[in-house]
N, C-alpha and C positions, 0 to 999 in steps of 0.2 A: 416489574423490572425497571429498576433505573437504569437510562443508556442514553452514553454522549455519542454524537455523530462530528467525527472530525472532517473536515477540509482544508486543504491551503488555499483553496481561492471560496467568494462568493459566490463566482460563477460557475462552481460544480455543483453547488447545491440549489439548484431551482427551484423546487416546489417547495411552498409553505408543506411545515407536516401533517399529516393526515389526522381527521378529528374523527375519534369512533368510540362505542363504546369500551374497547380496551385502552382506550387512552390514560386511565386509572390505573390499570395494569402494565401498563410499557411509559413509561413517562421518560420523553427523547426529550434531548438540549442538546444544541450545536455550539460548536467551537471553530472558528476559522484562527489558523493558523500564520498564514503566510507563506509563502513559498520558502521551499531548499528543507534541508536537514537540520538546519541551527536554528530556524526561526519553528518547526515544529516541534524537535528536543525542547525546546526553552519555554512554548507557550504552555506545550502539553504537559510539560514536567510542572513548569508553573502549577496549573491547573488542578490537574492533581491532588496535588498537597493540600488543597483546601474543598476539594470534592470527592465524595466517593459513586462511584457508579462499579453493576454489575456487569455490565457489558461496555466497550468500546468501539467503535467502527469506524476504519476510515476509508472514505468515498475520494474518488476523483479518476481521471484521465491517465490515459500510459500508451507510450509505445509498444509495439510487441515487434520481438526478433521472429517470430515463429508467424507466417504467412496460413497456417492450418487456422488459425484463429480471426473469425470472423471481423473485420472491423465493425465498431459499433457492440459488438460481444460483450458484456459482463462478466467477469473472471472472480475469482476468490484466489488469494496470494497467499499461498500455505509457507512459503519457506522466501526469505529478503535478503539481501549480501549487500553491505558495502563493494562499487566494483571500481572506485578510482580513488579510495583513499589507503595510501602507497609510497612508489615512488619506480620513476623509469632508470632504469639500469641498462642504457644504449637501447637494444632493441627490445628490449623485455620488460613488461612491467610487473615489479615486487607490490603485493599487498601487506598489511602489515601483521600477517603471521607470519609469512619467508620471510618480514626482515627482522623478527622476533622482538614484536612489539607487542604481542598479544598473543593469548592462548588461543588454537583455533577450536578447543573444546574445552574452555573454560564460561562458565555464566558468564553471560546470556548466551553465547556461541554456542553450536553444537556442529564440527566441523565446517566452523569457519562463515554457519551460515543463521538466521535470526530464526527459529521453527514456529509457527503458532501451535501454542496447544490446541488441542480439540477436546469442547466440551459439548453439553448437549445441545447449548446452543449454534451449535454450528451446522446442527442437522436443518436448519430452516434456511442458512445461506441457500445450499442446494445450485451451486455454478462448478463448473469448471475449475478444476484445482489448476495453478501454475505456480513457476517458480518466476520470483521479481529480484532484478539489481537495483539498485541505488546509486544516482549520480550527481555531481555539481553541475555537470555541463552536459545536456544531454546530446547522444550520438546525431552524429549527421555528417560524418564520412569515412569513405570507405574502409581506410586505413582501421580506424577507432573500430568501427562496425565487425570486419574480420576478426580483431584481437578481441572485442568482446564473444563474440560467438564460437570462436575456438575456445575462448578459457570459461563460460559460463552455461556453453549449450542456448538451444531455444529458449529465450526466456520472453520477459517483461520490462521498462524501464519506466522507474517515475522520480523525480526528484526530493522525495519525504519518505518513502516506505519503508527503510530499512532503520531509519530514527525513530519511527511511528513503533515498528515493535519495538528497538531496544526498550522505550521509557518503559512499555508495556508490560515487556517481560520484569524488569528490575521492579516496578511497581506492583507487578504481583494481580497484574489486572486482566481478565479476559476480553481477549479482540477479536477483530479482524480486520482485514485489509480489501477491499473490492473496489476493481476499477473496472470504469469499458474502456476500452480499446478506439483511440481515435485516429491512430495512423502506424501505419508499419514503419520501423526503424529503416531508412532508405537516406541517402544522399537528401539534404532537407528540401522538401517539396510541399510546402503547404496548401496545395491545389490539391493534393491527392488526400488529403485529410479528410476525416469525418467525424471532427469537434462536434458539432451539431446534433446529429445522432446519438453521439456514444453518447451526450451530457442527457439528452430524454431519454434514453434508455436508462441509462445511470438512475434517472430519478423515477425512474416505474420501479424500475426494481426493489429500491430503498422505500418505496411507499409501500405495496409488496408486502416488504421485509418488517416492517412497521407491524401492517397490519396482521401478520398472522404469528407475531412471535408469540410466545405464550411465555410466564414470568418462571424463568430456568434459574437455578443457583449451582453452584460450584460443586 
Protein backbone atom coordinates (compact mmCIF):
# COMPACT_ATOMS: atom_id res chain seq x y z
CA UNK A 1 0.00 0.00 0.00
CA UNK A 2 1.04 3.33 -0.88
CA UNK A 3 -0.11 5.99 1.87
CA UNK A 4 0.46 9.62 2.53
CA UNK A 5 0.14 10.77 6.18
CA UNK A 6 -1.07 14.34 6.28
CA UNK A 7 -0.58 17.23 9.05
CA UNK A 8 -0.85 20.81 9.42
CA UNK A 9 1.83 21.20 11.74
CA UNK A 10 5.28 19.15 12.45
CA UNK A 11 4.41 19.02 15.70
CA UNK A 12 1.55 16.47 15.44
CA UNK A 13 3.60 14.19 13.94
CA UNK A 14 6.33 13.14 16.33
CA UNK A 15 7.55 9.92 15.73
CA UNK A 16 9.87 9.04 12.92
CA UNK A 17 7.84 6.11 11.10
CA UNK A 18 8.03 2.65 12.09
CA UNK A 19 10.59 0.36 10.26
CA UNK A 20 9.33 -3.48 9.94
CA UNK A 21 9.14 -5.80 7.87
CA UNK A 22 6.00 -4.65 6.20
CA UNK A 23 7.50 -1.52 5.31
CA UNK A 24 7.52 -2.99 1.71
CA UNK A 25 4.22 -3.48 1.91
CA UNK A 26 2.79 -0.16 3.53
CA UNK A 27 5.13 2.41 2.16
CA UNK A 28 4.03 5.91 4.27
CA UNK A 29 5.28 9.55 3.16
CA UNK A 30 4.24 12.58 5.08
CA UNK A 31 2.97 15.82 3.84
CA UNK A 32 2.69 18.89 6.33
CA UNK A 33 0.39 21.19 5.26
CA UNK A 34 0.02 24.25 7.24
CA UNK A 35 -2.37 25.37 9.21
CA UNK A 36 -6.37 26.49 8.20
CA UNK A 37 -8.34 25.15 5.25
CA UNK A 38 -6.56 27.03 2.23
CA UNK A 39 -3.14 26.39 3.02
CA UNK A 40 -4.24 22.35 3.12
CA UNK A 41 -6.89 22.61 -0.05
CA UNK A 42 -3.78 23.92 -1.97
CA UNK A 43 -0.74 21.93 -0.69
CA UNK A 44 -2.97 18.69 -0.67
CA UNK A 45 -4.56 19.40 -4.07
CA UNK A 46 -0.98 20.56 -5.06
CA UNK A 47 0.29 17.17 -4.24
CA UNK A 48 -1.90 15.16 -5.59
CA UNK A 49 -1.70 15.88 -8.97
CA UNK A 50 1.67 14.64 -9.27
CA UNK A 51 1.38 11.61 -6.68
CA UNK A 52 -0.70 8.76 -6.49
CA UNK A 53 -1.38 6.91 -3.29
CA UNK A 54 -3.91 4.33 -2.06
CA UNK A 55 -4.74 5.48 1.14
CA UNK A 56 -4.65 9.10 2.65
CA UNK A 57 -4.79 9.98 6.43
CA UNK A 58 -5.00 12.92 8.27
CA UNK A 59 -3.57 13.16 11.73
CA UNK A 60 -3.71 16.01 14.17
CA UNK A 61 -5.34 17.73 17.43
CA UNK A 62 -9.19 18.94 17.81
CA UNK A 63 -11.44 20.34 20.16
CA UNK A 64 -14.38 18.28 21.21
CA UNK A 65 -17.95 19.83 21.93
CA UNK A 66 -19.01 16.48 23.38
CA UNK A 67 -17.47 16.19 27.18
CA UNK A 68 -18.35 11.93 26.87
CA UNK A 69 -15.01 11.90 25.09
CA UNK A 70 -12.08 11.19 26.86
CA UNK A 71 -9.35 14.02 26.47
CA UNK A 72 -6.40 12.70 25.01
CA UNK A 73 -8.97 10.04 23.16
CA UNK A 74 -8.20 9.13 19.38
CA UNK A 75 -11.38 9.53 17.35
CA UNK A 76 -11.87 8.59 13.61
CA UNK A 77 -13.97 11.64 11.86
CA UNK A 78 -16.54 9.80 9.54
CA UNK A 79 -18.62 12.90 8.46
CA UNK A 80 -16.71 17.08 8.27
CA UNK A 81 -19.05 20.45 7.60
CA UNK A 82 -17.79 23.56 6.88
CA UNK A 83 -19.46 25.46 10.07
CA UNK A 84 -18.62 29.37 9.66
CA UNK A 85 -18.35 29.67 6.10
CA UNK A 86 -21.65 31.83 5.60
CA UNK A 87 -22.83 34.83 6.46
CA UNK A 88 -24.70 36.37 9.91
CA UNK A 89 -28.15 37.64 9.22
CA UNK A 90 -28.52 39.78 12.71
CA UNK A 91 -28.83 36.92 14.96
CA UNK A 92 -28.66 33.95 12.80
CA UNK A 93 -26.02 32.56 10.98
CA UNK A 94 -26.73 31.54 7.14
CA UNK A 95 -24.39 28.70 5.79
CA UNK A 96 -24.10 28.59 2.16
CA UNK A 97 -26.84 26.24 1.22
CA UNK A 98 -29.72 28.65 3.08
CA UNK A 99 -28.22 31.36 1.04
CA UNK A 100 -28.22 29.23 -2.01
CA UNK A 101 -24.75 28.99 -2.87
CA UNK A 102 -24.52 25.54 -3.01
CA UNK A 103 -26.21 22.21 -3.30
CA UNK A 104 -26.32 20.74 0.13
CA UNK A 105 -26.59 17.29 -1.80
CA UNK A 106 -24.73 17.84 -4.56
CA UNK A 107 -20.75 16.41 -5.08
CA UNK A 108 -19.02 16.19 -2.68
CA UNK A 109 -21.88 17.20 -0.24
CA UNK A 110 -24.23 14.86 0.82
CA UNK A 111 -26.71 16.88 3.10
CA UNK A 112 -24.76 19.64 3.50
CA UNK A 113 -22.02 17.49 5.03
CA UNK A 114 -18.18 15.93 3.72
CA UNK A 115 -18.98 11.63 4.41
CA UNK A 116 -15.88 9.56 4.21
CA UNK A 117 -16.31 6.46 2.33
CA UNK A 118 -15.72 3.20 3.95
CA UNK A 119 -13.50 0.94 2.43
CA UNK A 120 -11.68 -2.18 3.80
CA UNK A 121 -9.35 -0.14 4.89
CA UNK A 122 -10.97 1.45 7.42
CA UNK A 123 -11.55 -1.80 9.35
CA UNK A 124 -8.03 -1.29 10.98
CA UNK A 125 -8.73 2.54 12.03
CA UNK A 126 -10.85 0.64 14.76
CA UNK A 127 -11.77 4.31 16.96
CA UNK A 128 -14.44 5.89 17.88
CA UNK A 129 -16.52 7.24 14.96
CA UNK A 130 -17.57 11.23 15.27
CA UNK A 131 -18.90 13.76 13.50
CA UNK A 132 -16.13 16.96 13.01
CA UNK A 133 -16.97 20.94 11.90
CA UNK A 134 -14.52 22.96 10.33
CA UNK A 135 -13.42 26.35 11.29
CA UNK A 136 -11.26 29.65 10.48
CA UNK A 137 -11.47 30.79 13.99
CA UNK A 138 -11.75 28.35 16.45
CA UNK A 139 -14.43 28.52 19.45
CA UNK A 140 -13.59 29.97 22.54
CA UNK A 141 -16.88 31.77 23.75
CA UNK A 142 -19.89 31.31 24.95
CA UNK A 143 -21.93 32.91 22.51
CA UNK A 144 -20.10 31.00 19.24
CA UNK A 145 -19.99 27.78 21.55
CA UNK A 146 -24.09 27.81 22.16
CA UNK A 147 -24.84 28.59 18.35
CA UNK A 148 -22.51 25.89 17.34
CA UNK A 149 -23.86 23.08 19.49
CA UNK A 150 -27.56 23.97 18.79
CA UNK A 151 -27.03 23.87 14.98
CA UNK A 152 -24.30 20.98 14.71
CA UNK A 153 -24.95 18.76 17.97
CA UNK A 154 -21.95 17.10 19.91
CA UNK A 155 -19.28 17.31 17.76
CA UNK A 156 -15.57 17.86 16.95
CA UNK A 157 -13.57 21.13 15.73
CA UNK A 158 -10.22 21.35 13.83
CA UNK A 159 -9.08 23.92 11.63
CA UNK A 160 -8.30 21.60 8.06
CA UNK A 161 -10.82 18.59 8.28
CA UNK A 162 -13.41 19.49 6.18
CA UNK A 163 -10.97 20.83 3.21
CA UNK A 164 -8.86 17.63 3.85
CA UNK A 165 -11.94 15.62 2.58
CA UNK A 166 -13.29 17.81 0.07
CA UNK A 167 -9.84 17.45 -2.04
CA UNK A 168 -10.31 13.86 -1.07
CA UNK A 169 -13.45 13.23 -2.28
CA UNK A 170 -13.10 15.19 -5.73
CA UNK A 171 -9.77 13.32 -6.17
CA UNK A 172 -11.28 10.11 -6.04
CA UNK A 173 -8.86 9.18 -3.10
CA UNK A 174 -9.48 6.89 -0.06
CA UNK A 175 -8.94 8.60 3.51
CA UNK A 176 -9.39 9.26 6.70
CA UNK A 177 -9.38 11.83 9.22
CA UNK A 178 -8.02 10.93 13.03
CA UNK A 179 -7.44 13.22 15.75
CA UNK A 180 -7.05 13.09 19.78
CA UNK A 181 -8.65 15.23 21.48
CA UNK A 182 -6.51 17.86 23.37
CA UNK A 183 -9.19 20.09 24.94
CA UNK A 184 -12.76 20.45 25.31
CA UNK A 185 -14.37 23.37 23.41
CA UNK A 186 -14.76 25.79 26.67
CA UNK A 187 -14.35 29.70 27.08
CA UNK A 188 -10.37 29.52 26.08
CA UNK A 189 -8.36 27.94 28.99
CA UNK A 190 -5.30 26.55 27.89
CA UNK A 191 -4.42 25.32 31.51
CA UNK A 192 -6.97 22.79 31.16
CA UNK A 193 -5.56 21.43 27.93
CA UNK A 194 -3.95 18.05 27.23
CA UNK A 195 -1.72 18.86 23.89
CA UNK A 196 0.78 16.74 25.27
CA UNK A 197 -1.01 13.58 25.72
CA UNK A 198 -3.33 13.69 22.82
CA UNK A 199 0.03 14.36 20.40
CA UNK A 200 1.73 10.61 22.11
CA UNK A 201 -1.26 9.22 21.82
CA UNK A 202 -1.99 10.48 18.40
CA UNK A 203 1.43 8.89 17.45
CA UNK A 204 1.00 5.34 19.20
CA UNK A 205 -1.71 5.04 17.52
CA UNK A 206 -0.43 5.98 13.77
CA UNK A 207 2.46 3.65 14.64
CA UNK A 208 -0.13 1.11 15.43
CA UNK A 209 -1.96 1.78 12.36
CA UNK A 210 1.33 1.49 10.36
CA UNK A 211 2.14 -1.54 11.57
CA UNK A 212 -0.77 -3.75 11.14
CA UNK A 213 -2.26 -2.48 7.87
CA UNK A 214 -2.07 -4.98 5.57
CA UNK A 215 -1.96 -3.74 1.50
CA UNK A 216 -6.12 -3.14 0.83
CA UNK A 217 -7.20 -1.83 -2.71
CA UNK A 218 -10.43 -0.34 -3.65
Amino acid sequence: MNMLIVGATEGEIKQPLPTSPREKRCNASILITGVGMVATAYVLTKHLQTNKYDFVIQVGVAGSFDRNIQLGEVVFITTDQYADLGAEDHDRYLDIFEMGLAEKNKFPFSDGKLVTPLFPVHEHVALQHVNGITVNTVSGNEQTIKRITERYGLCIESMEGAAFHEVCLRENVPFAQVRAISNYVTPRDKSQWKMKEAIINLNNWLADFINIIEPQRR
